[in-house]
C-alpha positions, 0 to 999 in steps of 0.5 A: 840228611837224617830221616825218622827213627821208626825206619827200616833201611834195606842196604843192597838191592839184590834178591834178599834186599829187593824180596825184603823190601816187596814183602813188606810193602805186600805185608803192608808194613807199618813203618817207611822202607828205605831201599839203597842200592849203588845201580839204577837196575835189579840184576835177576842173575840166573838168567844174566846168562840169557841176557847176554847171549840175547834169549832175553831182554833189558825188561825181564832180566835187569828190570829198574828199582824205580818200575819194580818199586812203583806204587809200593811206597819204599822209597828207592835210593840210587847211591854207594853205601860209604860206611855203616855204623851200627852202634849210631844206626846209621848208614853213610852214603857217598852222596854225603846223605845219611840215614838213620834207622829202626831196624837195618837190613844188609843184602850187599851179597858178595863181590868177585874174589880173585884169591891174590892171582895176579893179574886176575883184577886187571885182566880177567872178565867178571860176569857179575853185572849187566855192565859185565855182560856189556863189557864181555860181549863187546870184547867178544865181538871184538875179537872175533871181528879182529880174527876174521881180519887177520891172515896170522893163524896163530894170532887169530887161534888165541882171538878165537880162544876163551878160556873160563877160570872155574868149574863151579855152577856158573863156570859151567852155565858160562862155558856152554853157553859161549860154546854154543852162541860164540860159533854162530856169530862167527859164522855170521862174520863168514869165520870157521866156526870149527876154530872157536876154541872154549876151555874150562880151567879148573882147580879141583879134580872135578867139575861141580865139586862141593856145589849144590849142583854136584848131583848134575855132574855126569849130565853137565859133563856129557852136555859140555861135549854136546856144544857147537863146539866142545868145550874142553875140561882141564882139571886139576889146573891152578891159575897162577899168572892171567895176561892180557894175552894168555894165562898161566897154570900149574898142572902135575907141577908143571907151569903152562901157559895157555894163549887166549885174549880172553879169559873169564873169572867164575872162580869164586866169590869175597866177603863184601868190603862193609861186611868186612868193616862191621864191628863184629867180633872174630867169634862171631863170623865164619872162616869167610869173614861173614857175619853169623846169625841167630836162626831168625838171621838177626846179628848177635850182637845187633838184633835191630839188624838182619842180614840175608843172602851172601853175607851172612852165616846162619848158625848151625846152618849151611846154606848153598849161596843161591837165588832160592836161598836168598828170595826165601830169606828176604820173605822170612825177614820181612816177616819178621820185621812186621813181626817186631812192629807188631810186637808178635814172636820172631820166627825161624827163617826156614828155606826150602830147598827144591832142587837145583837148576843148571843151563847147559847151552842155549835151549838146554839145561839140567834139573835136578828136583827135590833129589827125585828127578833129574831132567835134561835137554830142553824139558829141563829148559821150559823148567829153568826159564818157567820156574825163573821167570815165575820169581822175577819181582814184578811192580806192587800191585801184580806182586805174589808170594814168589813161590806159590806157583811152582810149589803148587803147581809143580813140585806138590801135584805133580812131582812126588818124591814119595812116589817114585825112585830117583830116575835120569830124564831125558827130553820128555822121558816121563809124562811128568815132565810133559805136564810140567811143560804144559804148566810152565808153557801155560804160565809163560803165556800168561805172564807174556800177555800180562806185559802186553796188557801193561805195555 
């Protein structure tokens, strides 16, 4: 069908697309708002992690479109985006609907790029979704139960081997995590959990390197060896070959291969296939096929259309691919759409980078603020889960700015960088990290006893 022109279609319900969407209905926005998203659930990503290894539940990590979007008046449409044409302004969905729009925003993010390795597509677990957390977790389980029942040591040493292809953040995030959680399950089985074997396997010389967590680097790598069992680094290791039962790489020029019934793919991200389709010119993307921006994130040729997130480039621009980035551009787009219904100026979209927040196992993490404060071990936790669980969208009528707290509270009254030098802190090394655990504690409280009242 095709629906009234006065319209903003939002495709891709990821943080910018579903940020977009709760701005304008908080913004009472005067035209309709169309979200599209192919899944029936928001993913919070940055705790998939908690969600997989069962800190957390369905409700706060993959929450539905349908509860979040209740009683905002955007109309939620579960469907495959199929084409989009943006000289027609229309969106083609696999349903066979169709809907034409005002202004389009596209949030499709990026999809997991297996950089031509063969047999990573076929072989190699994502961790990009709650299906992939599913799959991942019942293969796991799987294997370990499969090790516990076998009497072949050699078979049983490539069950209980995982092997995480990529040191970037969520190689990193990922390998601590199974280092800690994946010895106490197969202690519950009554398995040796000395023989858990956890390998990070990584290109580059070093872990982190050109991430926007590269500053946690030497805190990350100390972590690693702090797990239940330590996770081993290869460096300088470049997969050529994944199996279902093993993986091959080249080392000092030397192919080796490396037995494991798992190996997990956090190497690296693709342009989206219907960003890759749009009829922009090769001047008018980067060197990863994305689409460039002007400074509002409208395209240049299509300024009727935004685009935010991983998708796009914004020019004169570099932004690390990361969920502050993309929460903080959903707000400003939202503004801007306003802006045009209005007929007022656009604005800049302008992204605050407030530090970068790293999970180093369960009840563990690092933190760095504002390049002043490096904080580890379980304060660092409080930080992570307080400042992620203040940014899950919630249903209309509780919405907020999704900054305002941990901007106030935290990083303006309590941590100054003009007051200080850049210090390591570890646990509760300064006093400030006690205040910020008593805030974060406070807040979490409170937005705990806020579900009980909606339950």
């Amino acid at each position: 069908m095709n629906s009234p022109v006065d319209q903003t279609v939002i495709v891709g319900g990821g943080f910018t697309g579903l940020f977009t969407a709760l701005h304008l209905a908080h913004k009472n926005y005067p035209h309709s708002v169309i979200l599209i998203d192919k899944d029936e659930r928001f993913c919070f990503k940055p705790l998939l992690y908690e969600y997989f290894d069962g800190e957390m539940d369905n409700f706060q990590v993959v929450p539905r479109f349908s509860e979040l979007l209740k009683d905002s008046g955007v109309i939620f449409v579960q469907d495959a985006v199929q084409s989009i044409d943006l000289h027609q302004r229309e969106v083609k969905l696999s349903s066979g609907n169709s809907y034409n729009y005002s202004n389009l925003v596209l949030a499709l993010g990026s999809v997991t790029g297996y950089h031509q390795v063969e047999g990573g597509k076929e072989y190699a677990f994502p961790f990009w979704t709650q299906a992939d957390a599913i799959a991942l977790e019942g293969h796991l389980r799987d294997c370990l139960q499969k090790a516990i029942q076998t009497e072949n040591s050699e078979e049983r040493r490539k069950l209980l081997t995982v092997v995480i292809v990529g040191g970037g953040a969520s190689g990193v995030e990922m390998a601590a995590t199974l280092a800690d959680f994946l010895p106490q399950w197969y202690s519950a089985l009554g398995g040796n959990s000395s023989e858990i074997r956890i390998v990070l396997l990584n290109h580059g010389e070093k872990i982190l390197d050109g991430d926007v967590n590269n500053p946690l680097r030497p805190i990350a790598e100390k972590e690693l060896q702090k797990r239940a069992v330590p996770v081993e680094i290869l460096t300088g290791a470049e997969v050529t070959t994944i199996h279902s039962n093993a993986i091959e790489y080249k080392s000092n020029n030397e192919v080796k291969t490396l037995p494991t019934s798992t190996t997990i793919w956090t190497a690296g991200t693709s342009t989206h296939p219907l960003i890759k389709d749009l009829p922009i010119s090769k001047e008018h993307r980067d060197r990863h096929d994305r689409p460039l921006v002007t400074p509002t994130l409208q395209l240049l040729d299509f300024p009727e259309v935004f685009v935010g997130g991983d998708c796009a480039a914004v020019q004169d621009n570099s932004l690390p691919p990361t969920a502050q980035v993309a929460y903080q551009q959903g707000a400003n787009i939202a503004h801007n759409l306003k802006a045009i219904a209005l007929g007022e100026e656009l604005k800049p979209v302008k992204v605050n980078i407030r530090g970068t927040l790293l999970k180093l196992g369960i009840n563990d993490a690092a933190a760095n603020l504002l390049n002043v404060f490096e904080v580890a071990g379980e304060t660092a936790h409080l930080i992570r889960q307080a400042t992620y669980l203040t940014l899950l969208p919630t249903p209309i009528h509780d919405f907020k700015a999704t900054t305002e707290w941990v901007d106030e509270e935290i990083f303006h009254q309590h941590l100054n960088p003009h007051d200080v030098g850049k210090k390591v802190v570890q646990v509760v090394g300064i006093v400030g990290a006690g205040v910020v655990g008593i805030l974060a504690a406070r807040k979490l409280l409170k937005m705990l006893g806020d579900e009980d009242k909606k339950e």
